[in-house]
Backbone bond lengths (Angstrom), bond angles and torsions (degrees), N, CA, C in turn:
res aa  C-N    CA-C-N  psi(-1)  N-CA   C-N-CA  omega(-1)  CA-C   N-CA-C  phi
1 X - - - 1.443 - - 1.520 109.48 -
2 X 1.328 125.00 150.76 1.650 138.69 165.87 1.354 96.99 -54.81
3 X 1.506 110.24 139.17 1.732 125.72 157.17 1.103 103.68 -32.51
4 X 1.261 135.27 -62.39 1.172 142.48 -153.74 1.683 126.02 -76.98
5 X 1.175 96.34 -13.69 1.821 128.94 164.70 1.622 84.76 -66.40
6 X 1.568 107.82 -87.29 1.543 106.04 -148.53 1.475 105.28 -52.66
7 X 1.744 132.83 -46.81 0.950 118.13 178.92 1.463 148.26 -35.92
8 X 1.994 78.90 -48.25 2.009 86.42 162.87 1.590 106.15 -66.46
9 X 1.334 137.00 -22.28 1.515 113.05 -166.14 1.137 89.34 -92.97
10 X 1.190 162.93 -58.07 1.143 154.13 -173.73 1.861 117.87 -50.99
11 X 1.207 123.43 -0.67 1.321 132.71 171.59 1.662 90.54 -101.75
12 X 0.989 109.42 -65.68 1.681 88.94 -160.80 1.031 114.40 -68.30
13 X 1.648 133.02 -35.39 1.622 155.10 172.41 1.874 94.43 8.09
14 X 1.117 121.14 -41.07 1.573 108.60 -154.63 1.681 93.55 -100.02
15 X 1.419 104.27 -19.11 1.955 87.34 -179.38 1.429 115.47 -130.07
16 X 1.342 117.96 -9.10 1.908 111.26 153.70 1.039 103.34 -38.94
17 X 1.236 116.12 120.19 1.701 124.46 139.81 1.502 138.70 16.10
18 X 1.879 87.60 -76.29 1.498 113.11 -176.58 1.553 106.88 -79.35
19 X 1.465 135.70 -40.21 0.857 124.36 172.78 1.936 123.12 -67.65
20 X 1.564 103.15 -16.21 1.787 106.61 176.94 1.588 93.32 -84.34
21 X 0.996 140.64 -35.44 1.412 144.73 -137.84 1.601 81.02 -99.56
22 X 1.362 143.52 -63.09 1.250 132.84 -174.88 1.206 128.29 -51.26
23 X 1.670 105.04 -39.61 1.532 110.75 170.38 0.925 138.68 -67.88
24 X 1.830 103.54 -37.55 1.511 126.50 160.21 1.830 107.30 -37.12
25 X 1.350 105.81 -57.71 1.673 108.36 -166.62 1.738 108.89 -85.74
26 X 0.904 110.30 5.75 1.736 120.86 178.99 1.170 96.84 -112.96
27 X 1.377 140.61 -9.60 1.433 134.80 174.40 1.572 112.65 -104.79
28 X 1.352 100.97 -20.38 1.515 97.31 164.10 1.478 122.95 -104.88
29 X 1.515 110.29 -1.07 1.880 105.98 170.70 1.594 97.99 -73.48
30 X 1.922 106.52 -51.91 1.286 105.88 -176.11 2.037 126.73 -32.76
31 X 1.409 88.42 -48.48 1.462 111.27 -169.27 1.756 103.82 -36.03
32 X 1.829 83.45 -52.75 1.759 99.97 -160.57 1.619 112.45 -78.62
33 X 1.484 107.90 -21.55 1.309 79.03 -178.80 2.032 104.96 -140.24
34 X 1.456 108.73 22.30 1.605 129.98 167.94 1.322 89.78 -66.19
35 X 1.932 125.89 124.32 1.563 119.30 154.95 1.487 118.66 -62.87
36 X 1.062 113.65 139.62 2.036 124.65 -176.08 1.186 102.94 -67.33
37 X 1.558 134.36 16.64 1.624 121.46 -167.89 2.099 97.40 -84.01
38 X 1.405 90.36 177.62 1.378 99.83 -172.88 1.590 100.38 -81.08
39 X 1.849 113.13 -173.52 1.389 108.55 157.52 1.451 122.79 52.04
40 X 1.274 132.44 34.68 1.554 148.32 -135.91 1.930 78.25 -123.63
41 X 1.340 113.73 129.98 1.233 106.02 167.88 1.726 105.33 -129.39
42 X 1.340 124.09 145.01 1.143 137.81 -159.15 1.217 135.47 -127.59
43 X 1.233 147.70 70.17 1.246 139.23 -139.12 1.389 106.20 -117.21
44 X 1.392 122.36 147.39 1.506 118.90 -139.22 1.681 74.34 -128.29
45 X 1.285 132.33 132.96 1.806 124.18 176.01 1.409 93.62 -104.32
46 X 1.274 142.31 142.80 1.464 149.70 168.73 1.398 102.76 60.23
47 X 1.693 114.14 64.11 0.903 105.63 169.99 1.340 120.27 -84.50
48 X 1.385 134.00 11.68 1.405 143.54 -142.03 1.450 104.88 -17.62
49 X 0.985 145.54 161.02 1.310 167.51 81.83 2.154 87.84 129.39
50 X 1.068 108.42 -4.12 1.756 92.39 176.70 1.187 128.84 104.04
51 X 1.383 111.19 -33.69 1.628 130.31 -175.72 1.731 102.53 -25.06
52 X 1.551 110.19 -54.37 1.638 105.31 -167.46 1.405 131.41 -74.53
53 X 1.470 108.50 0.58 1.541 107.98 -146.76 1.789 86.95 -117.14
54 X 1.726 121.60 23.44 1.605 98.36 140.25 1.239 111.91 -79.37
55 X 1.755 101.32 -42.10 1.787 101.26 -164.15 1.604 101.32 -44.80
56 X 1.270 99.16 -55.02 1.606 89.14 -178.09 1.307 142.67 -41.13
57 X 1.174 83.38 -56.67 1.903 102.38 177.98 1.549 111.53 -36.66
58 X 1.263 121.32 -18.84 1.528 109.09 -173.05 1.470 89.53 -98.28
59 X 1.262 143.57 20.40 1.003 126.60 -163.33 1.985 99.93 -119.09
60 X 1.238 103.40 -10.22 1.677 121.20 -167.22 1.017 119.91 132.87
61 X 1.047 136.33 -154.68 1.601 140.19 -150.67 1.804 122.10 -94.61
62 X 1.097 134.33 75.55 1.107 128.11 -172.96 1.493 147.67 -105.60
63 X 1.335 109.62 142.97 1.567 111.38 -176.83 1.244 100.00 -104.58
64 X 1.350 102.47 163.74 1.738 114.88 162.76 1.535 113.14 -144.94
65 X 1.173 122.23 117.06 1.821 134.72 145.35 0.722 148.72 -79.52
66 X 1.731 141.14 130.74 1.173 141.61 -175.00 1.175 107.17 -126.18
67 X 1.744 120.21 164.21 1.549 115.62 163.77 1.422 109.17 -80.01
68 X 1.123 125.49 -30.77 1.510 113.10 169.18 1.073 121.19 -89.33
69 X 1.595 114.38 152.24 1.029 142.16 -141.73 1.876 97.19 -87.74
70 X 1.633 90.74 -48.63 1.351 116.65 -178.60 1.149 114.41 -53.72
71 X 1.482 128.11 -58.50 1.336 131.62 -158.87 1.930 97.87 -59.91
72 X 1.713 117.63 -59.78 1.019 137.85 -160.85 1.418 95.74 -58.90
């Protein structure tokens, strides 16, 4: 994708719709069936632009990767 792709998704990322509405429902599958142990490490593959890795973060320790350079 153009810089300029990821930039706009990464500005709106916190109040589009589709991106609150995904996290919303990825934060509650996680809830139900993520084990509560400590030291839990998590790696998100194509995470482009970041959006997922608050939900995560409460969940243990996390990375995220993309193939572009840009998005990340």
């Amino acid at each position: 994708m153009e810089t300029e792709v990821y930039s706009a998704m990464s500005a709106r990322e916190d109040t589009f719709w589709w991106h609150v509405g995904m996290r919303r429902i990825t934060a509650a599958v996680l809830r139900k069936y993520v084990p509560r142990r400590a030291g839990l490490k998590i790696l998100d593959v194509g995470c482009g632009t970041g959006g997922m890795l608050g939900v995560l973060k409460p969940l243990g320790d996390v990375w995220g990767v993309d193939v572009s350079p840009q998005a990340v």
